[in-house]
C-alpha positions in Angstrom: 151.3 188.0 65.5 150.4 187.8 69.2 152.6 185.4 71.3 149.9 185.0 73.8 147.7 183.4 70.9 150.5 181.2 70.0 150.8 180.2 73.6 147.0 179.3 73.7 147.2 177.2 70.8 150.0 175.3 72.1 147.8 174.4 75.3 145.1 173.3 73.1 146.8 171.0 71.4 148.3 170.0 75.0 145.2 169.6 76.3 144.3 167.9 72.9 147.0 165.4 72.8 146.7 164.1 76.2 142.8 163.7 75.9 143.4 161.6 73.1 146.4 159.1 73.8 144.2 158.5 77.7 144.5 154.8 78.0 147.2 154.1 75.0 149.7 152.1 75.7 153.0 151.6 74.1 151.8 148.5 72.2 148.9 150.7 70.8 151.3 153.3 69.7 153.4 150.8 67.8 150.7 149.4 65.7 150.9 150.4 62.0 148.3 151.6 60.4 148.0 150.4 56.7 149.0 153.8 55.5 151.0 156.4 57.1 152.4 156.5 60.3 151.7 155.1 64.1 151.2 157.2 66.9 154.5 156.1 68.4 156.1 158.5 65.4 153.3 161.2 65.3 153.9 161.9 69.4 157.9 161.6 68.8 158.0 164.1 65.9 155.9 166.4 68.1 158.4 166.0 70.8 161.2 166.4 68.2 159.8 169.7 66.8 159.2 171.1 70.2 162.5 170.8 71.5 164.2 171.8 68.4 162.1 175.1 68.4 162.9 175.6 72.6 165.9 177.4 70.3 163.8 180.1 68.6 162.5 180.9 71.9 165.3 181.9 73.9 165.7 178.5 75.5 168.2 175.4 74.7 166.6 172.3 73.6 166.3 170.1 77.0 166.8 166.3 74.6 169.6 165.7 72.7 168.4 166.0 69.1 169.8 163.0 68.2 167.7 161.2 70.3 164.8 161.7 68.0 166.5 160.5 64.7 163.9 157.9 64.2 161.3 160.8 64.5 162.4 163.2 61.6 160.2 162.1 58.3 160.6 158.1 57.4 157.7 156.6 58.9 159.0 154.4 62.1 158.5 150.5 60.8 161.2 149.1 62.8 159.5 149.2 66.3 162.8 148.4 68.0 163.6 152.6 67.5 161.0 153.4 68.7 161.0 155.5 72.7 158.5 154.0 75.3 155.7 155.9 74.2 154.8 156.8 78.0 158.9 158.2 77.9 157.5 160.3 75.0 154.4 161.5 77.0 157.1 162.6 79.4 158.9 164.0 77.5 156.2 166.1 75.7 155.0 167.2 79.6 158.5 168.4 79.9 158.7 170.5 76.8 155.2 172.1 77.5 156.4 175.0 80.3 159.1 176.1 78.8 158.3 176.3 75.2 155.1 178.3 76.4 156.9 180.6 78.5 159.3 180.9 75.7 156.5 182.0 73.7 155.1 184.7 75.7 158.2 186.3 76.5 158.8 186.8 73.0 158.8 190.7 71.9 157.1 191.9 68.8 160.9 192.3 67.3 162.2 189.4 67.8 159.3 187.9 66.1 160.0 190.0 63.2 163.0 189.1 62.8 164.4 186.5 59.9 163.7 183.3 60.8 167.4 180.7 60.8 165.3 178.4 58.5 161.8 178.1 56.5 160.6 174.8 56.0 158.5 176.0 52.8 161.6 178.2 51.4 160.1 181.3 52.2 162.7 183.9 51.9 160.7 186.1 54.1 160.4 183.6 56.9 160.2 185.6 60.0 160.7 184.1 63.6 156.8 184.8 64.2 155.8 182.9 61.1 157.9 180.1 61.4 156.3 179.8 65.3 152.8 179.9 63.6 153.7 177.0 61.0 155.2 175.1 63.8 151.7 175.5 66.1 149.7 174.7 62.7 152.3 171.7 62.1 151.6 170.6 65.5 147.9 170.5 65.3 147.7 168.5 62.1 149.3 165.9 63.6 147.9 166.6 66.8 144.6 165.8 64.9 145.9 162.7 63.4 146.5 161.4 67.0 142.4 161.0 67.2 142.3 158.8 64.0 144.9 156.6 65.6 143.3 156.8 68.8 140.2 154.8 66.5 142.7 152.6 65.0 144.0 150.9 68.1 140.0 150.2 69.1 139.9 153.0 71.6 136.3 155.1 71.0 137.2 158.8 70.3 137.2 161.4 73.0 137.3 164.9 71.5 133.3 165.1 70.9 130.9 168.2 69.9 128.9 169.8 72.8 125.9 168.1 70.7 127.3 164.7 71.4 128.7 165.4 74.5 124.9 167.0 75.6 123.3 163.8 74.6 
């Protein structure tokens, strides 16, 4: 487990994220797609995770958790919970230094050690595992963010070098 491979992933999906919500605004990231969630609830349950795990890095989380209630798995219908998406962006810009720094100052026995929780039950759940299901986490919805992109009529941004070349 290399912490400065976990740290590169997390400023992919950064860079990621922001490439694909350029130009969304909070009315976009409210609209509902016909199934699953909007990209109001996708960003917010990134921001969620991120500052819940600021605590497996050595840091405190910077949000109170309760502020991201609406955020934890039932999809966010009722718009009127929802955070000003470009409060979320914020937000997520805020997380980004320290939960990277957090990352890389990790040692390899603290990532060895049990992990306080496993969100697939493994018994063996190790801090360094539990970081790398919370990067992989991350970039699945990270990836969804694209498809929503589509769905609120913006083109997509995240292109091959063959299409980008052409």
């Amino acid at each position: 487990m290399s912490t400065e491979m976990l740290a590169n992933q997390l400023q992919l999906t950064d860079y990621i994220l922001k490439r694909n919500l350029e130009g969304l605004t909070h009315a976009d990231s409210v609209k509902q797609p016909v199934a699953g969630n909007n990209l109001n609830w996708v960003v917010g349950h990134i921001v969620r995770t991120r500052n819940n795990v600021l605590g497996l890095v050595g840091a405190e989380p910077l949000y109170p958790r309760e502020q991201f209630d609406a955020y934890e798995v039932e999809a966010l219908t009722d718009t009127s919970k929802a955070i000003q998406f470009e409060e979320l962006l914020d937000k997520f810009d805020t997380l980004q230094k320290p939960l990277v720094d957090g990352v890389r100052k990790l040692t390899p026995e603290v990532l060895a050690q049990p992990a306080p929780f496993s969100p697939s039950n493994n018994p063996n759940e190790t801090i360094g595992s539990l970081l790398s299901a919370v990067v992989f986490h991350e970039s699945y919805h990270i990836g969804q963010t694209g498809l929503l992109r589509r769905l609120a009529g913006k083109p997509g941004v995240i292109k091959s070098p063959e299409a980008v070349a052409s």
